[in-house]
Gaussian input, Z-matrix of N, CA and C with variables (Angstrom, degrees):
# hf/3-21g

backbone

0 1
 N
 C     1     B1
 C     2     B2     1     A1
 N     3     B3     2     A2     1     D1
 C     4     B4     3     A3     2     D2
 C     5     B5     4     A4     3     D3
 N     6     B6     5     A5     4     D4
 C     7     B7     6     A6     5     D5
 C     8     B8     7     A7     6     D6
 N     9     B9     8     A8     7     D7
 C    10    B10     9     A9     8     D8
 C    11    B11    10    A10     9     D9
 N    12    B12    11    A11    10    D10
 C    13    B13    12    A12    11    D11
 C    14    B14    13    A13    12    D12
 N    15    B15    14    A14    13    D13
 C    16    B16    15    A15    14    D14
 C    17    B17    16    A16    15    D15
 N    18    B18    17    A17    16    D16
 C    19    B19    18    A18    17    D17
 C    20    B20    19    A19    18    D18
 N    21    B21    20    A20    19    D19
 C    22    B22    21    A21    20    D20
 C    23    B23    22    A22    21    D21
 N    24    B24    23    A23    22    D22
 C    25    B25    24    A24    23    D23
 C    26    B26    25    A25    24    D24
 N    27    B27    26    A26    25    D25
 C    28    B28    27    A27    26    D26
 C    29    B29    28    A28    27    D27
 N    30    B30    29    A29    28    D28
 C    31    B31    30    A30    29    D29
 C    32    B32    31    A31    30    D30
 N    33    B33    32    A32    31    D31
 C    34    B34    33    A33    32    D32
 C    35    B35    34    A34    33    D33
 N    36    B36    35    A35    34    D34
 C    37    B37    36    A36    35    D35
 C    38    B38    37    A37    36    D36
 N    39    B39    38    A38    37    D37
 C    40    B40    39    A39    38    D38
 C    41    B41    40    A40    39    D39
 N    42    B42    41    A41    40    D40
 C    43    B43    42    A42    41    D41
 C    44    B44    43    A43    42    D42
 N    45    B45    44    A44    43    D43
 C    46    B46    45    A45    44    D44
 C    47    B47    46    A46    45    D45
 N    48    B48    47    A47    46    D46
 C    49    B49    48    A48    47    D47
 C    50    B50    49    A49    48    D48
 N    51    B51    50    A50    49    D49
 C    52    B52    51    A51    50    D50
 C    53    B53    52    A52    51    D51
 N    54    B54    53    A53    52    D52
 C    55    B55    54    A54    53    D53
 C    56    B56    55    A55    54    D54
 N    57    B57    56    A56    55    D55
 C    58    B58    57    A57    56    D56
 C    59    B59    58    A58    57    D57
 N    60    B60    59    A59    58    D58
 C    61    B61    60    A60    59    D59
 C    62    B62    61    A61    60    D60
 N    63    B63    62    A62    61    D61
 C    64    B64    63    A63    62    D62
 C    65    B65    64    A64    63    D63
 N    66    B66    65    A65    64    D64
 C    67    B67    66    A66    65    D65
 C    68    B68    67    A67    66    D66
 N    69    B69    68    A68    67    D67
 C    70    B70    69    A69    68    D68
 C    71    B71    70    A70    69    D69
 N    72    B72    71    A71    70    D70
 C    73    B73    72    A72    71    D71
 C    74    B74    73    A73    72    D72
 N    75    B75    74    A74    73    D73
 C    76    B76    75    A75    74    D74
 C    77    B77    76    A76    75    D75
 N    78    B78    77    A77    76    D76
 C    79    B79    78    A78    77    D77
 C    80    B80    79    A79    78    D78
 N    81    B81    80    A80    79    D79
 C    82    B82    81    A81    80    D80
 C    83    B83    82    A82    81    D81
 N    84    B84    83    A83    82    D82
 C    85    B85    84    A84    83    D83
 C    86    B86    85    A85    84    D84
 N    87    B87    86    A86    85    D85
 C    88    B88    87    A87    86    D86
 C    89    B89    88    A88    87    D87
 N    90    B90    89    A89    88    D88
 C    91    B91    90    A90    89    D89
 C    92    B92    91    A91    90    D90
 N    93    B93    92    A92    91    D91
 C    94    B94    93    A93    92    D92
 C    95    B95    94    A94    93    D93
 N    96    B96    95    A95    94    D94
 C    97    B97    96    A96    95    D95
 C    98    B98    97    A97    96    D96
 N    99    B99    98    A98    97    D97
 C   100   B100    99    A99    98    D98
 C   101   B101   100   A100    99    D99
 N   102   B102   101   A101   100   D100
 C   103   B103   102   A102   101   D101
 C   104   B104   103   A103   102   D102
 N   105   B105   104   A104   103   D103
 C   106   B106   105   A105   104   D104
 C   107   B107   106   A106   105   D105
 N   108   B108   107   A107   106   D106
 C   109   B109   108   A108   107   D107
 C   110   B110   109   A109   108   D108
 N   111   B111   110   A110   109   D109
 C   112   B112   111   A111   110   D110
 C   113   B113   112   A112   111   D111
 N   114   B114   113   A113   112   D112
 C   115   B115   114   A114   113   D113
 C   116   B116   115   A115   114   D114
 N   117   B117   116   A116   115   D115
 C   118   B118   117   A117   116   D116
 C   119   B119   118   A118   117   D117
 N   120   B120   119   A119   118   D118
 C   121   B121   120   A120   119   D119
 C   122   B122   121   A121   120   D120
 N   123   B123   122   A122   121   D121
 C   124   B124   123   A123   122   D122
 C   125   B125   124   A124   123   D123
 N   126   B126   125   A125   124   D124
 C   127   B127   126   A126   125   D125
 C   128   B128   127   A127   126   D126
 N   129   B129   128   A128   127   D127
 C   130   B130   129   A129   128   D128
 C   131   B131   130   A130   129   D129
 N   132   B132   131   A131   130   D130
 C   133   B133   132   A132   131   D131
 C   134   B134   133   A133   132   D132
 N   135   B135   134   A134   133   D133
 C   136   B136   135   A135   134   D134
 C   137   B137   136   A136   135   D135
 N   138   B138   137   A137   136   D136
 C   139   B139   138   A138   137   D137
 C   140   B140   139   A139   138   D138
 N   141   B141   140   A140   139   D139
 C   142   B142   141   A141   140   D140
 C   143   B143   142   A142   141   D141
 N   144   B144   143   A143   142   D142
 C   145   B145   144   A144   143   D143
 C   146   B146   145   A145   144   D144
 N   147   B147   146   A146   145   D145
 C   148   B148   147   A147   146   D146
 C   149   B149   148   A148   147   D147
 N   150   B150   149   A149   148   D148
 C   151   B151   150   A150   149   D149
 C   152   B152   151   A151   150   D150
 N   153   B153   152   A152   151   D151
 C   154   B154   153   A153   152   D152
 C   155   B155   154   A154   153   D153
 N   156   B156   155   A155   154   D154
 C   157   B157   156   A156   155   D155
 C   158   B158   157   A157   156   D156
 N   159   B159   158   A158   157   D157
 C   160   B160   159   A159   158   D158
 C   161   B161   160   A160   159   D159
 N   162   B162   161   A161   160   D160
 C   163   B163   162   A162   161   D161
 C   164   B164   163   A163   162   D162
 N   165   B165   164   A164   163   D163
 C   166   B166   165   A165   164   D164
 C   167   B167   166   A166   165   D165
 N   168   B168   167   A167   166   D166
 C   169   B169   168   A168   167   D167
 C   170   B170   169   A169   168   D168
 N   171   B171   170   A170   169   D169
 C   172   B172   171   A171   170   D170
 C   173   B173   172   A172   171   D171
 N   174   B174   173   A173   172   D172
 C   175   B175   174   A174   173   D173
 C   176   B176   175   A175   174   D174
 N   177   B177   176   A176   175   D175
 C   178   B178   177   A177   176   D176
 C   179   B179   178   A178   177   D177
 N   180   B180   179   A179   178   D178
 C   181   B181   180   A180   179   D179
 C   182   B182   181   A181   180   D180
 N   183   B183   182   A182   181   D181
 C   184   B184   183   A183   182   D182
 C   185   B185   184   A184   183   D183
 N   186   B186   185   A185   184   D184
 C   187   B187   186   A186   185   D185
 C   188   B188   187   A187   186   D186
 N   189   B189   188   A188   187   D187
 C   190   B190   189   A189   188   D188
 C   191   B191   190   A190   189   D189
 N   192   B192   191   A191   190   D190
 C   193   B193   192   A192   191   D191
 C   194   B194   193   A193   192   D192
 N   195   B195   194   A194   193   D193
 C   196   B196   195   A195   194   D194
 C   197   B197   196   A196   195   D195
 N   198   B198   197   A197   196   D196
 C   199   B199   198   A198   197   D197
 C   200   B200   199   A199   198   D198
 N   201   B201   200   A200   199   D199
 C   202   B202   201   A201   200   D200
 C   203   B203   202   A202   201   D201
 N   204   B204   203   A203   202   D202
 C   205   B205   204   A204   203   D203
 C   206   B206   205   A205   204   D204
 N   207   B207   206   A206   205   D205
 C   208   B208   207   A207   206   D206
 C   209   B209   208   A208   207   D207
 N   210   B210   209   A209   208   D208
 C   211   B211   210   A210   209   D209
 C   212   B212   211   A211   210   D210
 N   213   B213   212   A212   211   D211
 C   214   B214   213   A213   212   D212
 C   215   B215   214   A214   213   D213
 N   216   B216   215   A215   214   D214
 C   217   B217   216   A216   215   D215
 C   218   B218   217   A217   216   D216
 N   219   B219   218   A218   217   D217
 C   220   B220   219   A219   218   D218
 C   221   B221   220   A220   219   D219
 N   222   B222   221   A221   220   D220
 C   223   B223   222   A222   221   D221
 C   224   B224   223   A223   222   D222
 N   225   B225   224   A224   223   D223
 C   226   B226   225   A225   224   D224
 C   227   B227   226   A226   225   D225
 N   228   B228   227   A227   226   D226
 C   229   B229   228   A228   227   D227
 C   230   B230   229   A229   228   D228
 N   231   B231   230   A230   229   D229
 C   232   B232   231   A231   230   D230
 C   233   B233   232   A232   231   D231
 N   234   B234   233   A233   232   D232
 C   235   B235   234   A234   233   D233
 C   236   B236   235   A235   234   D234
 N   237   B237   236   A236   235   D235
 C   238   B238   237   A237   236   D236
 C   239   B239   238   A238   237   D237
 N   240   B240   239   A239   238   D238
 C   241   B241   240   A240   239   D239
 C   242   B242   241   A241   240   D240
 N   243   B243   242   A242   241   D241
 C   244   B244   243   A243   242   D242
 C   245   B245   244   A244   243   D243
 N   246   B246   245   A245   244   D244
 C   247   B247   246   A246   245   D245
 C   248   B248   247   A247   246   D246
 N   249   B249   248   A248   247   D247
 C   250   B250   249   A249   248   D248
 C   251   B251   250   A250   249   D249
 N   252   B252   251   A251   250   D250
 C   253   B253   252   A252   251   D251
 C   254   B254   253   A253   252   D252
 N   255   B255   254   A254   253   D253
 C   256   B256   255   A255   254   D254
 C   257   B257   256   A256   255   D255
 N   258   B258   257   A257   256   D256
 C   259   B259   258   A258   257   D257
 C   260   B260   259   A259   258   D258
 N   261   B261   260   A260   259   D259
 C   262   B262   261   A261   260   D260
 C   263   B263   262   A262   261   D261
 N   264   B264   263   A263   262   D262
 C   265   B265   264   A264   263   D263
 C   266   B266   265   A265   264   D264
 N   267   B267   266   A266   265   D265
 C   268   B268   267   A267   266   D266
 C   269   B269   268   A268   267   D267
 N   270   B270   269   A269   268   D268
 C   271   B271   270   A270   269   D269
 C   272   B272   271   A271   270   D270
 N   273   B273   272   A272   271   D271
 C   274   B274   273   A273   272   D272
 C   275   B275   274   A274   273   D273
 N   276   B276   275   A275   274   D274
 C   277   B277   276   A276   275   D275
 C   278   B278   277   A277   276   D276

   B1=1.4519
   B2=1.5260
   B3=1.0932
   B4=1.9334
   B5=1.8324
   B6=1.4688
   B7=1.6413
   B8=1.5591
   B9=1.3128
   B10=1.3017
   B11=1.5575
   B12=1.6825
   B13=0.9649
   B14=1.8498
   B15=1.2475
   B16=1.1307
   B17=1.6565
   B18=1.4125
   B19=1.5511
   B20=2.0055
   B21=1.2206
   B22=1.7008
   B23=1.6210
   B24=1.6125
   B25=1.2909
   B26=1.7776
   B27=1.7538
   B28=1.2438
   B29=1.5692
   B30=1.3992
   B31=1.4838
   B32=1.4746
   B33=1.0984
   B34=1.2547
   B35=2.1773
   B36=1.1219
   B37=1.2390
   B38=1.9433
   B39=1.7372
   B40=1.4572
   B41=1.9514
   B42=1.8482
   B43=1.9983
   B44=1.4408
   B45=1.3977
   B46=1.7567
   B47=1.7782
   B48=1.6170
   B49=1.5140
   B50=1.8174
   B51=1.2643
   B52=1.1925
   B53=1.5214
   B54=1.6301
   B55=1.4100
   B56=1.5532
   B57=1.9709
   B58=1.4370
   B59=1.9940
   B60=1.1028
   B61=1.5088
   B62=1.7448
   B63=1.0544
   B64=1.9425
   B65=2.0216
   B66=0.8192
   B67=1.4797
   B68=1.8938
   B69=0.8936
   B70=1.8272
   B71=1.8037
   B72=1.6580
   B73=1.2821
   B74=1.2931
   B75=1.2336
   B76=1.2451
   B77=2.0083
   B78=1.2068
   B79=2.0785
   B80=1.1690
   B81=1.2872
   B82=1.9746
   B83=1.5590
   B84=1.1808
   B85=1.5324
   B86=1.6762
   B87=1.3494
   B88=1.7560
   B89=1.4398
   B90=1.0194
   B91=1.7370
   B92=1.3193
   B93=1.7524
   B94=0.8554
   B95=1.4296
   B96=1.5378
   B97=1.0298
   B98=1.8278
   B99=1.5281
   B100=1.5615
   B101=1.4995
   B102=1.4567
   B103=1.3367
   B104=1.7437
   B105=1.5201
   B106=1.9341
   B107=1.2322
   B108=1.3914
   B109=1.1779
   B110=2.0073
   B111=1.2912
   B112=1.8276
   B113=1.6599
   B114=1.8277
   B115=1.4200
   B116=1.8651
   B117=0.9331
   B118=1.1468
   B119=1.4398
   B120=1.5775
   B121=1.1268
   B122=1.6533
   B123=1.4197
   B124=2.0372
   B125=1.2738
   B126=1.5423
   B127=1.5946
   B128=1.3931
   B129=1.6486
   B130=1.4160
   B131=0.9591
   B132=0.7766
   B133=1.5160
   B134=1.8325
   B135=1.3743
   B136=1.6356
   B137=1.2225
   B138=1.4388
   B139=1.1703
   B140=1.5108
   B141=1.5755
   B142=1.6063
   B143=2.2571
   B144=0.8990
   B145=1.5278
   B146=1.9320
   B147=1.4625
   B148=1.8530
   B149=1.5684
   B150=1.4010
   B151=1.4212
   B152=1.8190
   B153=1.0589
   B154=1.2643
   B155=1.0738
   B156=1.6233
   B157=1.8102
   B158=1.2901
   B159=1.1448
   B160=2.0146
   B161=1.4853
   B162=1.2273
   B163=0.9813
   B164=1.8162
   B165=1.1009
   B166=1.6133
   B167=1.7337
   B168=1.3206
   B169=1.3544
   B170=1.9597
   B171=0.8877
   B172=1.5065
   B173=1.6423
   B174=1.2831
   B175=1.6971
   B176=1.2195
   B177=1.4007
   B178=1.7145
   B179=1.8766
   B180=0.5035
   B181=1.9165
   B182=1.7914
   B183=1.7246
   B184=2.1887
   B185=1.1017
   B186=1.7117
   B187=1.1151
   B188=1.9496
   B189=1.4031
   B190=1.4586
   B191=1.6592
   B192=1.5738
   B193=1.6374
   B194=1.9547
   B195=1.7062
   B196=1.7787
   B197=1.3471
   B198=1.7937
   B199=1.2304
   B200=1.6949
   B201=1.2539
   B202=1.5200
   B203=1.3985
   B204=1.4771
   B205=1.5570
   B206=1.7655
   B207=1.1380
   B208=1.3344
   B209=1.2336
   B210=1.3076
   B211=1.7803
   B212=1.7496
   B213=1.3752
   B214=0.9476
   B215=1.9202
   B216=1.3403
   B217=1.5464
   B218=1.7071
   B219=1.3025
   B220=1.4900
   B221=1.4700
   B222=1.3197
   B223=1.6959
   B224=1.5718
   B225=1.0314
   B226=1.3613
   B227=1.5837
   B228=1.2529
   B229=1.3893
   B230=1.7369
   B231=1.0149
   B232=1.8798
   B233=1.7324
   B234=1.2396
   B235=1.7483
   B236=1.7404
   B237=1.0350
   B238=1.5148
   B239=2.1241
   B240=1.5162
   B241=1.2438
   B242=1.4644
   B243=0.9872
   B244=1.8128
   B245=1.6494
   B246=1.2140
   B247=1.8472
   B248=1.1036
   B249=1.2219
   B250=1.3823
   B251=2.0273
   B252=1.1565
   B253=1.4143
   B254=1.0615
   B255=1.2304
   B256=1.6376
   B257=1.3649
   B258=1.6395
   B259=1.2816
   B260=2.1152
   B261=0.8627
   B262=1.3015
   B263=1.6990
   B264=1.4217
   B265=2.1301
   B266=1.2640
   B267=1.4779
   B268=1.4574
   B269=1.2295
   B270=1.5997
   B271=1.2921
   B272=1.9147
   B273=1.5205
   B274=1.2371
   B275=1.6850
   B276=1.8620
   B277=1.0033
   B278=1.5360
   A1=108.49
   A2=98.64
   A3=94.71
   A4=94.00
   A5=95.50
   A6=99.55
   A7=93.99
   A8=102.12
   A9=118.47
   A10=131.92
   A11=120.72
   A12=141.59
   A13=117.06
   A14=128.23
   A15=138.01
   A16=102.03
   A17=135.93
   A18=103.27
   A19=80.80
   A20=105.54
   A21=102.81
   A22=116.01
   A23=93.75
   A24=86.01
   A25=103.06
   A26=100.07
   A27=108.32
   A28=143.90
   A29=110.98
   A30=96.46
   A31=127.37
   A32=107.73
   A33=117.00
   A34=112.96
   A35=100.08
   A36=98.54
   A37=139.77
   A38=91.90
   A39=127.82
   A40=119.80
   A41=80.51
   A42=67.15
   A43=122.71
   A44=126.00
   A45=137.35
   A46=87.20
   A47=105.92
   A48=112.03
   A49=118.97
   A50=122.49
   A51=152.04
   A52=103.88
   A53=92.37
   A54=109.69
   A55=110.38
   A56=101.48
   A57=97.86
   A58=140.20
   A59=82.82
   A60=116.74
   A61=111.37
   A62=88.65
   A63=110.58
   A64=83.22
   A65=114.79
   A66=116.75
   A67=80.72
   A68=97.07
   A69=96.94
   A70=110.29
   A71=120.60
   A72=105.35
   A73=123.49
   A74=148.51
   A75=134.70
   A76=114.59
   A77=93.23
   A78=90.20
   A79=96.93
   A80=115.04
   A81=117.93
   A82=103.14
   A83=128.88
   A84=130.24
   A85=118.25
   A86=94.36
   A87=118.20
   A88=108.56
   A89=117.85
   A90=118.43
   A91=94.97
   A92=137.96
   A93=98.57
   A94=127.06
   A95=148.43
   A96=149.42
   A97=111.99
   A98=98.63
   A99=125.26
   A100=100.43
   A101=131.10
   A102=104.36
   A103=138.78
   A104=88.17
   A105=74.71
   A106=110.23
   A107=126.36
   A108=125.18
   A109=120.09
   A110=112.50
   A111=93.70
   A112=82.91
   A113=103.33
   A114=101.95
   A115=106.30
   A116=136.51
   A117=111.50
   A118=121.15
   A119=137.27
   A120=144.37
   A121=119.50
   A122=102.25
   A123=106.82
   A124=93.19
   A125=88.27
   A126=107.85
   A127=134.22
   A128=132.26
   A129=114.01
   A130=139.47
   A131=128.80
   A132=133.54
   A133=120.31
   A134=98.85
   A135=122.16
   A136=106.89
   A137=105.86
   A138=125.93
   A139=121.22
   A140=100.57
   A141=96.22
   A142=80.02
   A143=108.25
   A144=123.09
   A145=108.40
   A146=94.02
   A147=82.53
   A148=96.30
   A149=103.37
   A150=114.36
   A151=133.13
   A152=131.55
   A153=107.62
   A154=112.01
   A155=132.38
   A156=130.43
   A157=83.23
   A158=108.01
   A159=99.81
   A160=111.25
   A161=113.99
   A162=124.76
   A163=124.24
   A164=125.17
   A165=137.13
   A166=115.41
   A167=97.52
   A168=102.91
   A169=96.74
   A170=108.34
   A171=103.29
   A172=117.06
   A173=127.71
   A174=124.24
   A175=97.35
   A176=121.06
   A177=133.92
   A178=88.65
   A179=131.55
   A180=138.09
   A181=96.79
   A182=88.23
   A183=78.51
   A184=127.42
   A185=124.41
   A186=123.32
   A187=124.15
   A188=94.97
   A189=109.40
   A190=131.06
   A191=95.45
   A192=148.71
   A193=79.44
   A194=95.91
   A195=117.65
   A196=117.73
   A197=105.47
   A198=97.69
   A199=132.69
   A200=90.86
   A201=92.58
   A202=123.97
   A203=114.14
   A204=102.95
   A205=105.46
   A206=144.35
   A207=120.22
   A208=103.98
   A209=126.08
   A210=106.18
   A211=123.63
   A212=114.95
   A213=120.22
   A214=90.58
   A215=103.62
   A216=89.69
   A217=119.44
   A218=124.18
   A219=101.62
   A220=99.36
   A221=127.26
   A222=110.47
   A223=123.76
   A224=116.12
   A225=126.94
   A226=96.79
   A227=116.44
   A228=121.43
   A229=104.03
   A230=133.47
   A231=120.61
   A232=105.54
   A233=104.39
   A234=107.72
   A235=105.15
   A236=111.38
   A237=125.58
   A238=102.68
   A239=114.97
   A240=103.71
   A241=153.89
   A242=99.04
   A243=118.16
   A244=90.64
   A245=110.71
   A246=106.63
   A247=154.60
   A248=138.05
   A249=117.05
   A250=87.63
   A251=116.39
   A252=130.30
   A253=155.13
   A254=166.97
   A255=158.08
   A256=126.86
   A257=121.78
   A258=111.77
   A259=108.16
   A260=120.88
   A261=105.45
   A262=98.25
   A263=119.25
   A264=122.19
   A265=96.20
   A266=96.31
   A267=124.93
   A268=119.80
   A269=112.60
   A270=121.90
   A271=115.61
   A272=111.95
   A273=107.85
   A274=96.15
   A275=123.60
   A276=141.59
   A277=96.75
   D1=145.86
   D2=176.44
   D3=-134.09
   D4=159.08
   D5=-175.83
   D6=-146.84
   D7=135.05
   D8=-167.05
   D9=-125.02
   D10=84.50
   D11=178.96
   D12=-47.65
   D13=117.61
   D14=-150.50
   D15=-128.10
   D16=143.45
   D17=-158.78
   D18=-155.93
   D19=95.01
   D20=172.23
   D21=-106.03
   D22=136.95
   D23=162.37
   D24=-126.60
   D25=125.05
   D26=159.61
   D27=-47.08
   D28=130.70
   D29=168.83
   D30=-63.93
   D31=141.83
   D32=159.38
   D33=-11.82
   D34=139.65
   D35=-176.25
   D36=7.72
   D37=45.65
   D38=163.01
   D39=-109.06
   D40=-6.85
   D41=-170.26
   D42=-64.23
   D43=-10.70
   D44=-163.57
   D45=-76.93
   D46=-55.90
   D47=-168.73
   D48=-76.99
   D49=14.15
   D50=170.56
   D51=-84.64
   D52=-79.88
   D53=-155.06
   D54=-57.83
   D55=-39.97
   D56=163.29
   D57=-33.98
   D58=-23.24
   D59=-163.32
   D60=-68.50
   D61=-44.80
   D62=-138.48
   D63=-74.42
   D64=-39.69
   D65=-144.44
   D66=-78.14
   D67=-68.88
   D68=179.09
   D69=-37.15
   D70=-56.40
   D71=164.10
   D72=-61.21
   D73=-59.39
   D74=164.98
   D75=-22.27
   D76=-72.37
   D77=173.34
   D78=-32.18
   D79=-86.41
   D80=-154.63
   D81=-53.85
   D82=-36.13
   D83=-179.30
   D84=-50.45
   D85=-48.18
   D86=172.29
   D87=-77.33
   D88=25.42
   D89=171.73
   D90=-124.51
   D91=-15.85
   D92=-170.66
   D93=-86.98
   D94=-173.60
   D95=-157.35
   D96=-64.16
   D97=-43.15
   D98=-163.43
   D99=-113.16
   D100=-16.44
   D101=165.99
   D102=-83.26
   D103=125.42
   D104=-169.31
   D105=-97.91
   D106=3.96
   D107=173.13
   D108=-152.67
   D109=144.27
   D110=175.13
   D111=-163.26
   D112=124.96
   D113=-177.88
   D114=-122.82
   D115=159.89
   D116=169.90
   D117=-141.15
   D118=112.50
   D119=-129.06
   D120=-142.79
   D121=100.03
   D122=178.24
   D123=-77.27
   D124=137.65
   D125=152.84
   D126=-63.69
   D127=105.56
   D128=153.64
   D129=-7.53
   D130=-47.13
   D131=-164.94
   D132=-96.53
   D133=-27.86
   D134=179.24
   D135=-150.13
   D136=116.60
   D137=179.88
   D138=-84.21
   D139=7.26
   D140=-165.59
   D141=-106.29
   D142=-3.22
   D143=-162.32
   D144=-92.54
   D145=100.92
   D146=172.02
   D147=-136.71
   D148=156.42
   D149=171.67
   D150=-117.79
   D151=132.83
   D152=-168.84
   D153=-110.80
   D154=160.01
   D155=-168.19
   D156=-120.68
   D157=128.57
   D158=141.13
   D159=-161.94
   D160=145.19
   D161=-178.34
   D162=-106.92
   D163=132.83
   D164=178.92
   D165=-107.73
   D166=154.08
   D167=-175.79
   D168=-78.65
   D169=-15.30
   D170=-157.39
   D171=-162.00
   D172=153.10
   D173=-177.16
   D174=-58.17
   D175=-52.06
   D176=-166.71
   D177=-62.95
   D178=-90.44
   D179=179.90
   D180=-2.98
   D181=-64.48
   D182=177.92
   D183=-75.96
   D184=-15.23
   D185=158.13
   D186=-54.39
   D187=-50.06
   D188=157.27
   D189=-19.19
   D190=-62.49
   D191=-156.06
   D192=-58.25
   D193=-75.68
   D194=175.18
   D195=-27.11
   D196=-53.78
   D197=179.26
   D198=-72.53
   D199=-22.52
   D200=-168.63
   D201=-61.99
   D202=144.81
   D203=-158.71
   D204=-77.34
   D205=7.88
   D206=149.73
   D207=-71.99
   D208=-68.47
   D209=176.36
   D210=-12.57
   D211=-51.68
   D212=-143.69
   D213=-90.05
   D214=-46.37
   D215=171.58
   D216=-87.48
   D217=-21.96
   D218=175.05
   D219=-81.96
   D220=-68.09
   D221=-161.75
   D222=-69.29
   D223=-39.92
   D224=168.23
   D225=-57.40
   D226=-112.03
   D227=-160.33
   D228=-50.89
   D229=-27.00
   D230=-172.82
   D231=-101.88
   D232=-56.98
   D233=-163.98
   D234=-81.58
   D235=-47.41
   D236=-163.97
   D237=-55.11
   D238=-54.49
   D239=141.44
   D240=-83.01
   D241=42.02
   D242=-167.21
   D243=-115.90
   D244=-33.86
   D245=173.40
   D246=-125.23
   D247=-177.76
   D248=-137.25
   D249=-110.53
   D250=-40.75
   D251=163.52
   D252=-80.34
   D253=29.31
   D254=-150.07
   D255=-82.60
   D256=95.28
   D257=-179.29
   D258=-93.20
   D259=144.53
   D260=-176.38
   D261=-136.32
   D262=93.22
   D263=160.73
   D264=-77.16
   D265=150.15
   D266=156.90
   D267=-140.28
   D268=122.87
   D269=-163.62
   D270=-115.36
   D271=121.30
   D272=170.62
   D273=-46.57
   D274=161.09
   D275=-148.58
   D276=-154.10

């Protein structure tokens, strides 16, 4: 299993058009075959600050995850330039 810590920081007055976002990737994420988990979580403290959990059965599963075309149009093309940060770990499980 691998679980995969995702670490954004929003731009400046993008977080409404972010946050819009997240709930639709999470749905389509949880359909896929190999995902057993996708959570998605703002920080208290910083609102420009969210983190994402998810977990895969397998490296090949998140490679998968990449390809799939919601990936490819919400984070890539919508979220991915909306911010100023992207840290992305991946942890054997």
């Amino acid at each position: 299993m691998l679980l995969v810590i995702a670490r954004y920081t929003i731009s400046a007055g993008r977080e409404e058009e972010v946050l819009a976002l997240l709930p639709e990737l999470a749905r389509q994420s949880r359909t896929e075959p190999d995902n057993l988990a996708f959570e998605a979580f703002r920080n208290v403290e910083d609102e420009r600050s969210v983190v994402l959990l998810e977990r895969y059965a397998s490296r090949e599963s998140l490679d998968a995850h990449r390809d799939t075309p919601h990936f490819q149009r919400l984070v890539v093309e919508q979220i991915i330039p909306r911010l100023d940060s992207r840290v992305v770990e991946t942890y054997d499980a």
